[in-house]
N, C-alpha and C positions, 0 to 999 in steps of 0.2 A: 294350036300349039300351047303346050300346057308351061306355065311358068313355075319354075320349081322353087320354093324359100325352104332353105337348112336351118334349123336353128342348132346349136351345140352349145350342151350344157341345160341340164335339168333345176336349175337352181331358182331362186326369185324372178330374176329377171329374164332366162329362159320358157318359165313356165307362162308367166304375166305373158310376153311375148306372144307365144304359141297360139295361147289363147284370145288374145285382144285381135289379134291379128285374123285369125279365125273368123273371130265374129265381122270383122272389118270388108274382109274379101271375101263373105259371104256365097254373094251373087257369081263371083267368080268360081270361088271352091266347087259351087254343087253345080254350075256351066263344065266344070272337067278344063278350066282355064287358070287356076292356080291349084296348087297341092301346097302343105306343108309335112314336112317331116322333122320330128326332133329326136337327136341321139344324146342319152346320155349314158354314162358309164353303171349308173347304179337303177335296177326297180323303185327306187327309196326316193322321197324326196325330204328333207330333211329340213326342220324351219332352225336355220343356222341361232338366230340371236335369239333363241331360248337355252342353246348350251351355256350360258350367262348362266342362266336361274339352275340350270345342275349341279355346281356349286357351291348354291346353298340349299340343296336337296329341296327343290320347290318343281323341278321338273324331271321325269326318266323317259332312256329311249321311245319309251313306245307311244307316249305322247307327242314326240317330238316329228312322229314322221307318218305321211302317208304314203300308198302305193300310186307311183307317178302316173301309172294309166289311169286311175279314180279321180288324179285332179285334171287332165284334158278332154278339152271337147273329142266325139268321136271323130269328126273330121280328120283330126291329126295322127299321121301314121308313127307311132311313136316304136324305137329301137331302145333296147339295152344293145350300146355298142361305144366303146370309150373312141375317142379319135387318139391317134397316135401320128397323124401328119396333114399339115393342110398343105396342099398345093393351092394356092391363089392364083397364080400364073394359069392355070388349067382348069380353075372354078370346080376345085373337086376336093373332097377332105377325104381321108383312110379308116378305117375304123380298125379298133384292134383281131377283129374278127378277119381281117384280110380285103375286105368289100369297101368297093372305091364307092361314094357319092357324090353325084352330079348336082351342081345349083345353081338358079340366075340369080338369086338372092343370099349374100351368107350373116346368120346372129351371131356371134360370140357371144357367149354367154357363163364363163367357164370359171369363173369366182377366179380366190388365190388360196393359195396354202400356207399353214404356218410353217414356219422355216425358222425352229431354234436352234437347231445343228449348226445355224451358220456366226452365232457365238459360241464361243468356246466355252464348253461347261453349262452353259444353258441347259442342253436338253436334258442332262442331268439332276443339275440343281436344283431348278426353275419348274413351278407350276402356268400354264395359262388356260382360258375359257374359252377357245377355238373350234373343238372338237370337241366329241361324246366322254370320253374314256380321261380327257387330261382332268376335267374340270370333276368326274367322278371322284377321282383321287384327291384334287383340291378342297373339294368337301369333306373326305374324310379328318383331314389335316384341319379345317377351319372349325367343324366341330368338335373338334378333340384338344386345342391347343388350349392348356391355361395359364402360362405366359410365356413370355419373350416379345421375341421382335415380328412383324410383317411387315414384310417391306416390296413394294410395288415400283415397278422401271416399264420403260415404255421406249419402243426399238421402231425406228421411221425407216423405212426404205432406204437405199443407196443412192437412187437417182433421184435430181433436187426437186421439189414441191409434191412429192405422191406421201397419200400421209399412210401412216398406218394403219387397219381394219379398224372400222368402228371407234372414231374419233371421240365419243362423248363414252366408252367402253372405261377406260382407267378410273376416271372420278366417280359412274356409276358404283361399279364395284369397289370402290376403297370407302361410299359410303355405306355400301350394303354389307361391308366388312366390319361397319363402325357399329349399325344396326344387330348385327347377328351377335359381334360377343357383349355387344350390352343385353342381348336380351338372355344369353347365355348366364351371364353376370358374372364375367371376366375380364371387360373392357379397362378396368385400374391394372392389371396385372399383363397387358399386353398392349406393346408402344406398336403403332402402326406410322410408317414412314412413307408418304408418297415422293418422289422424283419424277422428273421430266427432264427430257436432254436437252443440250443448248439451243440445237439448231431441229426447229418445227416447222417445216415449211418456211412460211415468210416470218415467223415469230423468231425471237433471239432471247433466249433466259427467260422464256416464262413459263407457265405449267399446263399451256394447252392452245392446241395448234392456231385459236384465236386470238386475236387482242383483247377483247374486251371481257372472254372466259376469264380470262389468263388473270386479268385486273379483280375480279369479284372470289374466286376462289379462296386464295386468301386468306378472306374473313369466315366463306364457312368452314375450311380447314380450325382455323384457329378456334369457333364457338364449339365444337367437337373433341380439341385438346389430337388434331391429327397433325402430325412433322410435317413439314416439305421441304424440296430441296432441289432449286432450279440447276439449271447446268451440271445433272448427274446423264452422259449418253454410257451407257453400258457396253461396256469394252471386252469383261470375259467373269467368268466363275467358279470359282472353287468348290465344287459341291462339298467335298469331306470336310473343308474348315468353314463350311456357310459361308463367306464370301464375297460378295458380290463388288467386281473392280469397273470405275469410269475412265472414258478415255481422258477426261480433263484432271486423274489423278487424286482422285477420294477414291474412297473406299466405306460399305456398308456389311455389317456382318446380319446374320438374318436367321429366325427361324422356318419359315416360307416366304420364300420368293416367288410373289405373284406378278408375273409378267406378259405384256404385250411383246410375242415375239415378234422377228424380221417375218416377210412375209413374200411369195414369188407367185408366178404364175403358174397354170398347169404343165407340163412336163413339153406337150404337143405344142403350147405357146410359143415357152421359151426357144424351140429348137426351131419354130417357123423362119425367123432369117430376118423380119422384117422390124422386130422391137430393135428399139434405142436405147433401151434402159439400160441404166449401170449397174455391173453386179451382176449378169446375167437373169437379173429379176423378171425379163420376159412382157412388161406393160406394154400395149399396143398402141402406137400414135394415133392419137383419136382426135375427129375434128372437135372442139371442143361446142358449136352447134347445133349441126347435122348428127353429131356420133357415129360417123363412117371414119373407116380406117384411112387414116392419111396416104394416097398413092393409090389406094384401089376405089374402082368405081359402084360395085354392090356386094360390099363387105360391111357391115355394122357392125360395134362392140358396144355393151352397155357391161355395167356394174363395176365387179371388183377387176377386172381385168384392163381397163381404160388406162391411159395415162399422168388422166387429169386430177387438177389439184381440189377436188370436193371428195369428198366422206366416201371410203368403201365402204357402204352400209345397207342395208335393204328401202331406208328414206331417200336415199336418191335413185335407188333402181327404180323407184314408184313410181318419180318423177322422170324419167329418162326411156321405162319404156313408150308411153303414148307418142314422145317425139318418132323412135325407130319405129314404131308401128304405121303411125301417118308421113311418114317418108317414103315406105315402103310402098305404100297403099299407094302413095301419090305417084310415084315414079311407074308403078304398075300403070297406074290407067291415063297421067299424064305427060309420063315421061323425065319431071323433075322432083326433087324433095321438096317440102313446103313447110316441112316443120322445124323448128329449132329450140334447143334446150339452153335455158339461162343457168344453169350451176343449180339450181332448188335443188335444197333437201331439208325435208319435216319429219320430224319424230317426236316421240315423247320421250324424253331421257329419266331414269331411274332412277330418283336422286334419296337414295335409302330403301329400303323393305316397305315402307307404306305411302311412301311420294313420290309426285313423279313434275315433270317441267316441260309442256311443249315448246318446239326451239323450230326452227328454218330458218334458212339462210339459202344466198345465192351468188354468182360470181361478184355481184356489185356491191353484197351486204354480208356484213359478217352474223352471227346469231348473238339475238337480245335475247339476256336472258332474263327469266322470269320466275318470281316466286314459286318454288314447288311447293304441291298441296296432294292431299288426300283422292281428290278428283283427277287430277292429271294419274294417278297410278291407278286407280280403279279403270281410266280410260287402254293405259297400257296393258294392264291383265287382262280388259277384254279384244283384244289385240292378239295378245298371245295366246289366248281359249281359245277365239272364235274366228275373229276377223281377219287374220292372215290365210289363213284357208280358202273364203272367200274371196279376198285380195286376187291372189294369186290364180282360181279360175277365173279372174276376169268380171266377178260378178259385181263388185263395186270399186 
């Protein structure tokens, strides 16, 4: 009897999945005693946290993506077919094609979307670096501006501790904002203003969803001559008169607004039945160990679709696929899981155009941060060149 694992969703922690997992169940695969199968919506697989660097026209589409059957092993029978329903009750998901899939094992793996429609005047007003085409136009606008205001807002989830995509993302980019018009030589003639809303998870008026970020920021805002402004949660926007209104009742007028928008889950998620999230946002109750869906027995979700309170970001998918993988594997051939995920996540965070800051953290610790230097961003770039590629086949 052959054991069937779905994965769904082509993204980081999809693909890492497929593959590790692959190599894991080996002996099983080429026995005709496990199969894997992964569907996802697009041919494309897309390295998300380089639309960052589009921005400042340092990366374009075509670097950005490879063709999803080049980055899996042959083993895996890979579909272009979106899901548009999971039945869990019946261990079967739909795909938009019409064709049910059967599984003893299911991945989620299905990221989230930005969602600035769900401020008023946002999608309008509002630039962010989410996607290919926003952060194109962002660029336009960041090379071209030579003065006025920029000013950056940052929009947390509705349901309490999920943070918003790519947590170390705002301050990256506001200083790669501070880097680009100084080297333009317009940085005198154009005031940049970062915000942060009140309520950040477990943080209360500070500027980043840590305590101890939150504490140091501060000072390098201030050796740069950049504004801040704690307790701005962004409430709605004016595009015609720039704009930009908080629920706590200030107001910022702006000539781009770069923003973190609200964020939900895929379409198929939210309409599953089984999320708790407020807001219809769609995050799956996820054990925060195991990374099995709370209530079912061989459902897993790793990445941005989880419920948990650590980083949407490709640094904890790194750390979160091996757990799903050796669960899986374990439960195959011993019948229980064995692994468990502590909250890690590592990265190198972008702290300007030519620096960068390794950072981790985990449920028990928060991130120390550390001097950024020249080396930590030469480490990043080769990240971004090279080593996400190989990442993600599984190969280191």
């Amino acid at each position: 009897m052959t054991t069937n694992i779905l994965v769904v969703g082509g993204g980081s922690g999809g693909t890492m999945t497929a593959n590790n997992l692959t190599m894991k169940l080996y002996p099983e695969i080429v026995g005709g005693k496990a199969k894997i199968t992964m569907l996802s919506d697009s041919p494309w697989h897309y390295y998300k946290p380089g639309s960052l660097y589009v921005a400042f026209s340092r990366f374009f589409e075509n670097e950005l993506r490879r063709k999803q059957r080049n980055l899996l092993r042959p083993e895996i029978d890979f579909r272009v077919d979106a899901v548009d329903n999971f039945e869990f009750a019946s261990s079967r998901v739909q795909g938009r094609s019409g064709k049910w899939y059967d599984y003893d094992y299911l991945v989620v793996s299905t990221g989230c979307l930005p969602a600035p429609e769900r401020i008023d005047g946002l999608q309008e007003g509002g630039d962010h670096f989410y996607d290919y085409q926003s952060p194109l136009r962002l660029a336009d606008k960041l090379q071209t501006i030579e003065k006025g205001r920029i000013l950056i807002t940052v929009s947390f989830p509705k349901t309490p501790n999920v943070p918003h995509q790519c947590g170390i993302a705002p301050p990256e980019t506001t200083l790669m904002v501070d880097n680009l018009l100084r080297h333009r030589g317009v940085r005198d003639k154009v005031e940049i203003v970062y915000t942060y809303p009140t309520v950040a998870q477990t943080v209360r008026g500070g500027l980043f969803l840590q305590e101890t970020t939150s504490k140091v920021m501060p000072s390098i805002f201030d050796s740069m001559g950049i504004k801040y402004e704690r307790n701005f949660t962004l409430d709605r926007v004016d595009p015609e008169a720039k704009v930009a209104y908080s629920e706590e009742g200030t107001d910022h007028n702006f000539d781009i607004l770069m923003a973190t928008p609200p964020i939900r889950a895929v379409d198929a998620v939210v309409s599953s039945g089984i999320s708790a999230a407020m807001d219809d946002e769609g995050w799956l109750p996820t054990d925060p160990e195991t990374l099995k869906v709370k209530g079912l027995t061989n459902v897993y979700v790793l990445g941005d679709t989880v419920d948990l309170r650590i980083s949407k970001a490709g640094g904890a998918v790194h750390q979160q696929t091996p757990v799903v993988v050796d669960n899986i594997a374990s439960e195959i051939r011993i019948g229980r899981p064995t692994a468990a995920y502590d909250g890690r996540v590592t990265a190198i965070a972008q702290m300007g155009l030519e620096n960068g800051m390794p950072l981790w953290y985990d449920y028990e610790h928060e991130v120390q941060p550390t001097p950024p230097n020249k080396l930590g961003s030469l480490m990043r770039a080769s990240f971004n060149r090279g080593g996400y590629w190989a990442v993600v086949r599984g190969l280191i």
